[in-house]
N, C-alpha and C positions, 0 to 999 in steps of 0.2 A: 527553352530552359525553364522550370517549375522556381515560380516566386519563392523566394525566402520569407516564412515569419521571423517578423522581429521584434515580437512583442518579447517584453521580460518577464522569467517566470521565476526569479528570483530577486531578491535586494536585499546587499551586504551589510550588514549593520555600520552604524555612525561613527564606533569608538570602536576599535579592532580590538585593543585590550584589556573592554571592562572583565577585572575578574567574574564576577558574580553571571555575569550573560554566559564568558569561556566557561564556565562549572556546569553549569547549567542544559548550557548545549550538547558538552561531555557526554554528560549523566544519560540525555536522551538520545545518544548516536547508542550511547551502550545498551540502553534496555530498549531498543527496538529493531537494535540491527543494522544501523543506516551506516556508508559508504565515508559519509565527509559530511562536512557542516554545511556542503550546498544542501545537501536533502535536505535540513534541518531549516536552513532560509525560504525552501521553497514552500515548504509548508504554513512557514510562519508568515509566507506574503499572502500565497492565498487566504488564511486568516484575516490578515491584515484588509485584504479586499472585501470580501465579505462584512466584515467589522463596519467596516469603511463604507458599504453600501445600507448595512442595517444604523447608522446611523441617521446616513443621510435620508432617508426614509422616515425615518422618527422625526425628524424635524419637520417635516409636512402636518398639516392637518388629518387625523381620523377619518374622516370621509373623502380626502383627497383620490381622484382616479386612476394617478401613477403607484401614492404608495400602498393602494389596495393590490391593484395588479402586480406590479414589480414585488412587492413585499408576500403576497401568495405565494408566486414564483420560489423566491431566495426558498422558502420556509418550506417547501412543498421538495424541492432540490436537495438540503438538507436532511429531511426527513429520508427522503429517497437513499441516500449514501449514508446512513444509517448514523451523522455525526450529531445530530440531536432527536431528542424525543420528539413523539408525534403526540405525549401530554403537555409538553413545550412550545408549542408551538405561536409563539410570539415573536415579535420583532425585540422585547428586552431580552429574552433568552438567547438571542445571537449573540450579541455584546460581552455574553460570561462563555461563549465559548473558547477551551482554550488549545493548545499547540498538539497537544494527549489523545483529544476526542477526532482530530485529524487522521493522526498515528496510528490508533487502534483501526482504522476502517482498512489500512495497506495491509495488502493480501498477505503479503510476510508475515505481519503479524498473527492474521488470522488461520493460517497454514500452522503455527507454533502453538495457537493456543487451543486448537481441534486437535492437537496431540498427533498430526501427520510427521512433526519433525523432532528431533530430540533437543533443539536449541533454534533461538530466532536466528542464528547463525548460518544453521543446518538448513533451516525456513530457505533463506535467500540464495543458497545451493541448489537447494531442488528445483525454485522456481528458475533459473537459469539454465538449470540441465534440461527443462521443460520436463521435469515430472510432474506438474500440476496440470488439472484443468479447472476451467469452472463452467458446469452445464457439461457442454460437449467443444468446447473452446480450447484449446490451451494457453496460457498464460506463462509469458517467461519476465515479463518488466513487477520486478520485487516493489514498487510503489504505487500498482495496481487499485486502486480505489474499489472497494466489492462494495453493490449494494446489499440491501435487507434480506429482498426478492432473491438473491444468486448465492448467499452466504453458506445457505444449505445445500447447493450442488459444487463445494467445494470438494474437490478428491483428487486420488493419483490420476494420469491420464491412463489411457488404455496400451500405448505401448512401452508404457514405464515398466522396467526392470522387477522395481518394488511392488507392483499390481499384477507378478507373475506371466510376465508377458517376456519375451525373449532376454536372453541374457544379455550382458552389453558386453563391448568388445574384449576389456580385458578380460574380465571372465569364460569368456570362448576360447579367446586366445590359452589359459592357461588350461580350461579342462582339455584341449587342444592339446597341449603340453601332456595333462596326464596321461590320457589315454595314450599318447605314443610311449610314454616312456612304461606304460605296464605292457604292452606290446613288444618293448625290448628287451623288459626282464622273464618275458614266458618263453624266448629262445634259450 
């Protein structure tokens, strides 16, 4: 039987009713698309991890050997998923990172704002139906992280509907439909 992780890839906030957090989190389930306010947690922990490691790193000494290496790493990662600059590239500029520069790198969003979808809505549709690919991949999980490198081989996949590839079923079904019924009206 294959181990369970049990690590936590989320944590609920302290005060379940601050308004100001509820408004907040609203505003950003609306402008990106998201499911529930878990997506919204989980992002804001991974933040919070990160945050959390770029601090603790700062508090070492400048020529220390962990927070050269570890602190490369974090910066080099970042860079990589495209959530900060590579003219950024310091340990204070983690600390100003915020919940937004997360958000933006989820393939939903980038699928909506390449003009593939007519709404971030539409976005998180398609990549479920598995009309997206990235490269030669397809991708169906709407929280997708894209990095830099793969942003440009974003497109429809190959046997998407929308990329002129076979019709899907209801459409079969119905041109299915027509042609029988002009078949009954030439008797």
């Amino acid at each position: 039987m294959p181990r369970r992780n049990f690590s936590k890839t989320y944590s609920t906030p302290r005060r379940m009713f601050e308004k100001e957090r509820l408004d907040q989190e609203l505003k950003l389930i609306g402008e990106y698309g998201l499911r529930n306010k878990r997506e919204v947690w989980r992002v804001k922990y991974t933040l919070a991890k990160v945050r959390n490691l770029a601090r603790e790193l700062l508090t070492l000494p400048n020529d220390d050997q962990r927070r050269v290496f570890e602190g490369n790493a974090l910066l080099r990662r970042l860079v990589r998923t495209g959530v900060l600059e590579e003219s950024k590239m310091k340990l204070d500029y983690v600390l100003s990172l915020k919940v937004e520069d997360f958000l933006e790198r989820r393939i939903q969003t980038q699928v909506f704002k390449l003009g593939l979808a007519k709404s971030i809505h539409h976005a998180r549709v398609l990549i479920r139906q598995r009309h997206i690919r990235v490269k030669k991949q397809i991708v169906n999980i709407p929280s997708y992280i894209v990095r830099v490198e793969s942003q440009k081989y974003i497109d429809l996949s190959l046997t998407s509907p929308y990329n002129g590839a076979r019709p899907g079923r209801v459409k079969r079904k119905n041109m299915k439909k027509v042609s029988a019924d002009d078949g009954d009206n030439d008797d």
